[in-house]
PADRENDREN-288622 format. One record per residue (C-alpha): x, y, z; residue number from 1; residue in three letters. Coordinates in Angstrom, 1 decimal, padded with zeros to 4 digits, always signed. Layout:
BEGIN
X;Y;Z;NUM;ALA
...
% end
This chain:
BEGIN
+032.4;-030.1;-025.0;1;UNK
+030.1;-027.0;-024.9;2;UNK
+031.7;-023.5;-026.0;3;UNK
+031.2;-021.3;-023.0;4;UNK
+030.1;-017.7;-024.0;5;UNK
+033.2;-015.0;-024.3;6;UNK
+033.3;-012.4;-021.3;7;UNK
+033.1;-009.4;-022.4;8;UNK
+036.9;-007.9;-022.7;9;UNK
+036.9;-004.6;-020.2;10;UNK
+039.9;-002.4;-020.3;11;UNK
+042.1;-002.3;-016.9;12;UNK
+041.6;+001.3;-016.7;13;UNK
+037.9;+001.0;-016.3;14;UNK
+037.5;-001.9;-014.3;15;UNK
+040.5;-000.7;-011.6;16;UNK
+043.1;-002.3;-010.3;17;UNK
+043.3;-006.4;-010.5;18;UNK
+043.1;-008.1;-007.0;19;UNK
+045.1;-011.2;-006.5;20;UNK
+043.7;-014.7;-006.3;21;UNK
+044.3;-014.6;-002.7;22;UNK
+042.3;-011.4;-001.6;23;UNK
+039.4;-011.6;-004.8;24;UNK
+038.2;-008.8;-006.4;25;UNK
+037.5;-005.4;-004.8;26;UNK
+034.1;-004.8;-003.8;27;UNK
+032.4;-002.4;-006.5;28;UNK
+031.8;+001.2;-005.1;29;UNK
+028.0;+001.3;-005.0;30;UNK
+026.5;+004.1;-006.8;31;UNK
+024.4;+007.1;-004.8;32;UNK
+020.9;+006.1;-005.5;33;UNK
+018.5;+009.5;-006.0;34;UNK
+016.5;+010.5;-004.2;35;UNK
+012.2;+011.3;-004.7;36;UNK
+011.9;+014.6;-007.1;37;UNK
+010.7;+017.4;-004.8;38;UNK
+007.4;+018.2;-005.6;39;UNK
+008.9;+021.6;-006.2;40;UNK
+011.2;+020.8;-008.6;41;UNK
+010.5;+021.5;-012.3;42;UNK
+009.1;+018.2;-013.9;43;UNK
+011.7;+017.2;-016.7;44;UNK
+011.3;+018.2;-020.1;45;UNK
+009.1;+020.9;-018.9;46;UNK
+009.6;+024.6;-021.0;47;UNK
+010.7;+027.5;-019.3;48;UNK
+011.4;+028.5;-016.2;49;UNK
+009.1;+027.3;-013.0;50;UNK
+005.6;+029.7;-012.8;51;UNK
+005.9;+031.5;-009.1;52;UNK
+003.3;+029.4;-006.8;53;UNK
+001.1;+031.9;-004.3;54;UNK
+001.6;+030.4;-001.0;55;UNK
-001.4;+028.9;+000.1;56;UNK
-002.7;+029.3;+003.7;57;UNK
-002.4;+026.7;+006.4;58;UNK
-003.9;+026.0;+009.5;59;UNK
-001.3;+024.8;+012.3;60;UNK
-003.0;+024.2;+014.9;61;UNK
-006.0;+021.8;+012.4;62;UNK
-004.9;+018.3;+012.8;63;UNK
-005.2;+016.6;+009.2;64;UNK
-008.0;+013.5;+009.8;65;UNK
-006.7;+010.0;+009.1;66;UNK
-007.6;+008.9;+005.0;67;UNK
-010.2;+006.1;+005.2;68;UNK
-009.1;+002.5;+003.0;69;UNK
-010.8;+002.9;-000.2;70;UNK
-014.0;+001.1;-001.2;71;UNK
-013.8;-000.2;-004.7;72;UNK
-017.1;-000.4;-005.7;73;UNK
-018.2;+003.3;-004.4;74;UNK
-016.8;+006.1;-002.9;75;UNK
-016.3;+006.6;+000.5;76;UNK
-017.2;+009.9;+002.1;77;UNK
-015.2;+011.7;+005.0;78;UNK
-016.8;+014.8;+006.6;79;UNK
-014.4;+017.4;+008.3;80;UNK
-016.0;+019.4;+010.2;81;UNK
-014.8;+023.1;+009.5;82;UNK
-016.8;+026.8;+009.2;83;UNK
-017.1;+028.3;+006.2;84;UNK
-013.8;+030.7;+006.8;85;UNK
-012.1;+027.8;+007.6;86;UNK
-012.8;+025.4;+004.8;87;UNK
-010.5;+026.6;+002.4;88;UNK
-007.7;+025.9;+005.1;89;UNK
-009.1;+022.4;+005.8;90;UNK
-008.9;+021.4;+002.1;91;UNK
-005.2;+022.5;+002.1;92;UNK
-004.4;+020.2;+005.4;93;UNK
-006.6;+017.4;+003.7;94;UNK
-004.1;+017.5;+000.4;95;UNK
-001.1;+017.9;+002.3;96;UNK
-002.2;+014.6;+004.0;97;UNK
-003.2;+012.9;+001.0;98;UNK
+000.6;+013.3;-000.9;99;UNK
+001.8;+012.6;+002.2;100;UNK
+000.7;+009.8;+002.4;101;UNK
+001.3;+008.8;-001.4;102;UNK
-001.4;+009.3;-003.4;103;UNK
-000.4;+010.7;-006.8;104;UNK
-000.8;+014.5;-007.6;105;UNK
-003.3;+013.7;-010.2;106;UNK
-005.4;+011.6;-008.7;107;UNK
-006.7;+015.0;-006.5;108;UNK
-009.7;+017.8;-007.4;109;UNK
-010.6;+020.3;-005.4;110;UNK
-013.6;+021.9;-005.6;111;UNK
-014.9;+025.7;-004.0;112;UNK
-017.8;+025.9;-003.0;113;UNK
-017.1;+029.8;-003.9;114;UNK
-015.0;+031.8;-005.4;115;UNK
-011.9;+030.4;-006.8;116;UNK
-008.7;+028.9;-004.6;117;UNK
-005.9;+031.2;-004.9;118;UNK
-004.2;+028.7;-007.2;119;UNK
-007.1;+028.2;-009.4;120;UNK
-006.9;+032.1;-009.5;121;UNK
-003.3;+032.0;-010.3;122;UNK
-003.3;+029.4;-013.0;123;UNK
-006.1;+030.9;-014.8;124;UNK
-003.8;+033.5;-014.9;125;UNK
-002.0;+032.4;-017.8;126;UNK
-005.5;+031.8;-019.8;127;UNK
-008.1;+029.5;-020.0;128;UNK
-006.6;+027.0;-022.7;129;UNK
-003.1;+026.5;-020.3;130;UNK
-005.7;+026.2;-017.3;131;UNK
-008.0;+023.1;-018.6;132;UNK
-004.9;+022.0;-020.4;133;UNK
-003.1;+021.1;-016.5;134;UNK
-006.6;+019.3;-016.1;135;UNK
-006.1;+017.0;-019.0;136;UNK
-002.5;+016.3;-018.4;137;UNK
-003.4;+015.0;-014.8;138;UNK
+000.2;+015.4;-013.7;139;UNK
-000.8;+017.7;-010.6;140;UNK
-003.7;+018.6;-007.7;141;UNK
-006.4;+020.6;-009.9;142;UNK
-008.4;+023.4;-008.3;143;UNK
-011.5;+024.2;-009.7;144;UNK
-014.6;+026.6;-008.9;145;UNK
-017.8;+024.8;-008.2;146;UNK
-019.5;+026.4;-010.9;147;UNK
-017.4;+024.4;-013.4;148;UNK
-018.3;+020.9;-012.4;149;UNK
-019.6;+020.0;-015.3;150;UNK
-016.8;+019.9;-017.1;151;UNK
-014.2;+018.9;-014.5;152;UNK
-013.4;+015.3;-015.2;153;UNK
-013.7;+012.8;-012.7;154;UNK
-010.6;+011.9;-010.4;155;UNK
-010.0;+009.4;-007.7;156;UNK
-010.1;+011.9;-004.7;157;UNK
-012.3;+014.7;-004.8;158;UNK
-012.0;+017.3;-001.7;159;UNK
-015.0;+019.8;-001.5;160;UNK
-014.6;+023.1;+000.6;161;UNK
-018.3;+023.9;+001.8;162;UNK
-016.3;+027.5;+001.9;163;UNK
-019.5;+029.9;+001.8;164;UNK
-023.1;+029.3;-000.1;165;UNK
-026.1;+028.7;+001.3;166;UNK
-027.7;+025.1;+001.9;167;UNK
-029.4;+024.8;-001.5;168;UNK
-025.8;+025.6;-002.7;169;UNK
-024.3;+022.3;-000.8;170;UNK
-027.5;+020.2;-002.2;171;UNK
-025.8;+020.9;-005.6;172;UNK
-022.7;+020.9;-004.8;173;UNK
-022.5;+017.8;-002.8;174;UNK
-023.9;+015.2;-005.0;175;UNK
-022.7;+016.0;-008.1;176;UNK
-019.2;+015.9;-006.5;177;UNK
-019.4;+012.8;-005.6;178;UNK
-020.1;+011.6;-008.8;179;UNK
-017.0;+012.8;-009.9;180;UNK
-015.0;+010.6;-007.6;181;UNK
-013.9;+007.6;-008.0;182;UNK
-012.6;+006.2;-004.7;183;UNK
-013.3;+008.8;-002.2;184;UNK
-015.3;+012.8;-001.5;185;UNK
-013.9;+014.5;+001.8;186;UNK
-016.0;+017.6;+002.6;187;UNK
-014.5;+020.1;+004.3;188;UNK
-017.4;+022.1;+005.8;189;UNK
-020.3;+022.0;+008.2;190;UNK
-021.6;+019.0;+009.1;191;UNK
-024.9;+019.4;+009.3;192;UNK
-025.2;+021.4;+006.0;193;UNK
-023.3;+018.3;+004.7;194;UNK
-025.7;+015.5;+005.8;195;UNK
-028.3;+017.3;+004.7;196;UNK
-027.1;+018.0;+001.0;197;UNK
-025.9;+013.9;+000.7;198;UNK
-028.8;+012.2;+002.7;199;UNK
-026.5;+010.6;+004.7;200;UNK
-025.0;+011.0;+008.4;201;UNK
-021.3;+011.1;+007.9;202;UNK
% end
C-alpha cells in the first residue's frame, strides 16, 4: 500500500476554529488584493524623499487622438495637428493617453523642438549625471531637447513637439526622430511643416 504524504501539522490557533463534519470547513477570508502603484507614488527602494514635480500644462478642451496598432517591422507615424504654442500642450495630452492606455513609462521620449520641457528643465536641475542617469534606467517618460538627439537612445514611442523652429529645423528634427523609434513617432505640430520634413502625407 502506498504511504500517502504527511499534511502539514497547523496549530488550531492559526487555522481558526474546526467546523464539524456536517457543515465542512469555513470558507477562508480572502485577502485584499492591491491595488496598481500610483504613478505618483515613490518607486520602492527608491532613496530619499520624492523630488517636487512642476505641474505640467494641459489643454482641456484638446481631445487626445486615438494610438494607432503598432507595425512591427517600422514605425508608424501619427500627425496631430497643433500650432507651435500649442505643441508642447499636445505632447502632454498625447502621453497622458499613451499610460493610459498601458504603455510602460519607459517605453516614452519626448523630444522639443525648442527649448527644454519644463521637466527636462527641472530634472536637469539636480545635474547632468542624475539627468542621463533616469535615461539609462528607463523606468519613466524622458524629456529631452532636440539638440540632444544624438545621444538620446532609442525608445518604443517617440512624441516630437514641432513647438517653435523654422522648417529646416523640422527637416532635422523629423527624421532623425524617427529613427529613434521603434514602434511609433507622433508629431505634435503643423502639418504641413511635418509632411514636408518626413516626405510623406500623414
Amino acid at each position: 500500500m502506498p504511504l500517502l504524504p504527511e499534511e502539514p501539522q497547523i496549530h488550531e490557533s492559526a487555522q481558526g476554529p474546526r467546523a464539524t463534519p456536517a457543515t465542512g470547513r469555513p470558507a477562508p477570508t480572502p485577502r485584499p488584493v492591491p491595488g496598481p502603484r500610483s504613478t505618483a507614488s515613490p518607486r520602492p527602494g527608491s532613496p530619499g524623499p520624492a523630488r517636487p514635480v512642476p505641474p505640467v500644462r494641459r489643454n482641456a478642451s484638446a481631445e487626445p487622438p486615438a494610438v494607432s496598432p503598432e507595425n512591427r517591422s517600422e514605425p508608424q507615424i501619427q500627425l496631430i495637428p497643433a500650432p507651435p504654442e500649442g505643441a508642447l500642450d499636445a505632447a502632454d495630452e498625447t502621453v497622458d493617453l499613451l499610460l493610459d492606455t498601458g504603455r510602460a513609462p519607459g517605453d516614452v521620449l519626448v523630444l522639443t523642438a525648442t527649448g527644454l520641457h519644463p521637466l527636462a528643465a527641472h530634472e536637469l536641475s539636480f545635474g547632468e549625471a542624475a539627468y542621463w542617469a533616469q535615461q539609462d534606467a528607463a523606468e519613466d517618460v524622458f524629456y529631452a531637447e532636440s539638440a540632444a538627439l544624438d545621444r538620446v537612445a532609442n525608445r518604443a514611442v517617440v512624441v516630437v513637439a514641432l513647438n517653435g523652429g523654422t522648417e529646416a529645423d523640422a527637416a532635422r528634427i523629423l527624421p532623425a526622430a524617427l529613427t529613434k523609434a521603434t514602434a511609433l513617432l507622433i508629431v505634435c505640430g503643423d502639418p504641413q511643416r511635418v509632411n514636408a520634413a518626413l516626405g510623406v502625407s500623414v
